[in-house]
C-alpha positions as CSV (number, residue, x, y, z in Angstrom):
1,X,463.0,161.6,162.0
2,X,463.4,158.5,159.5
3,X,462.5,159.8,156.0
4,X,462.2,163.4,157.0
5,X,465.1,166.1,155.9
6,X,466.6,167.6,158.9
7,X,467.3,171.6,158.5
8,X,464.0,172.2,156.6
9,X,460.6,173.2,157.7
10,X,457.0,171.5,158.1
11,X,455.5,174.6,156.3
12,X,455.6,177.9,154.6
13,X,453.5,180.1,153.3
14,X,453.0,183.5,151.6
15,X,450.3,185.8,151.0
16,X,450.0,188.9,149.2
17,X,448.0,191.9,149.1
18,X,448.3,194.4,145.9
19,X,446.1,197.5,145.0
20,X,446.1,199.6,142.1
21,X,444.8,203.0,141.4
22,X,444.7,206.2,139.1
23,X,446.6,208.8,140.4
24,X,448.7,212.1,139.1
25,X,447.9,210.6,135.3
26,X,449.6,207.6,136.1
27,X,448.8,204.7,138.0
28,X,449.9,204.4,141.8
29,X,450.5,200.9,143.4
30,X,450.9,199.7,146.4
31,X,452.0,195.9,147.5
32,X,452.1,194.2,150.8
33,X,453.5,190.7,151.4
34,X,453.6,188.7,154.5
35,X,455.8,185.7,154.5
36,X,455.9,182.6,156.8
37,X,458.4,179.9,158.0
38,X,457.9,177.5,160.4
39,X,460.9,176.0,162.9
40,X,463.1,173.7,161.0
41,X,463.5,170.0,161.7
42,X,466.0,169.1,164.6
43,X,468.0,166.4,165.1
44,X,470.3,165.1,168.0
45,X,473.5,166.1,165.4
46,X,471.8,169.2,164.5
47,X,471.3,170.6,167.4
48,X,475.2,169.4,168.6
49,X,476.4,171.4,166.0
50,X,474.4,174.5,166.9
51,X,472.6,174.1,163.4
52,X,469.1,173.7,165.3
53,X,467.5,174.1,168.7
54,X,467.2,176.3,171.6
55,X,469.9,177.1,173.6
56,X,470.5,179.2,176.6
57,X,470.9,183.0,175.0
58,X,469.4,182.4,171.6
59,X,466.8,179.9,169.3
60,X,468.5,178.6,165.6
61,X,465.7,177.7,163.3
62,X,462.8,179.1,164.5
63,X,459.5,179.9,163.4
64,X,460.4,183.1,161.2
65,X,457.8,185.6,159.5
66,X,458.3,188.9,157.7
67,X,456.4,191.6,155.9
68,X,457.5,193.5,152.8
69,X,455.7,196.5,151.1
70,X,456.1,198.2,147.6
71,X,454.7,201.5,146.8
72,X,454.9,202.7,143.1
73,X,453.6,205.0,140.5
74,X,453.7,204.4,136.6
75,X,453.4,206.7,134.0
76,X,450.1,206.3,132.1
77,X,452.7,205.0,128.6
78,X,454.3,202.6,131.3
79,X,457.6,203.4,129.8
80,X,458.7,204.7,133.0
81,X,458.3,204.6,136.9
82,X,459.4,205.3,140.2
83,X,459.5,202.7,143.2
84,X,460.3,202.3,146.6
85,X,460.5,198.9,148.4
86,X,460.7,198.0,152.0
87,X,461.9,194.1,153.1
88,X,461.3,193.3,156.5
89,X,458.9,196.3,157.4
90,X,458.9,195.0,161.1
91,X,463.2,194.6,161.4
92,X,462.6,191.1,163.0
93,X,465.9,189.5,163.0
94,X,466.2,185.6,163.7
95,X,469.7,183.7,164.3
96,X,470.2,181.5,161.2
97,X,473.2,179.5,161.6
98,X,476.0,179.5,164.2
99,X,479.6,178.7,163.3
């Protein structure tokens, strides 16, 4: 792994989906936002030190993805609002470290 940092992945990536709308004389939104990370770099030491790898009963460091949404309404003067957000809309959980 000369040259390459160990602990960080080949790729990520995010995308995002937003709409907006007239509704109750405001303006209803709703976002939705899928976010991707793939398995981390592993190493001999890394995976020793239960930093990275799989292991018998659980994975550290691997591919992770989660979705998030927002739903909101503004008043037409945008002086106020009222939102309500949701991370991880799935509930996938991942291991991320071991001590």
């Amino acid at each position: 792994m000369a040259g390459q940092a160990v602990g960080t992945p080949r790729v990520r990536a995010t995308i995002g989906l937003n709409f907006v709308a007239s509704m109750l004389g405001g303006e209803g939104s709703a976002t939705l936002n899928w976010a991707y990370k793939g398995a981390d770099r592993c190493n001999s030491e890394s995976t020793s030190k239960y930093a990275c790898g799989t292991f018998p009963t659980f994975r550290v460091g691997e591919a992770t993805s989660r979705v998030d949404l927002r739903l909101g309404w503004d008043s037409a003067n945008k002086k106020w609002g009222i939102a309500g957000i949701v991370n991880n809309l799935t509930d996938k959980q991942y291991v991320g470290y071991v001590r």
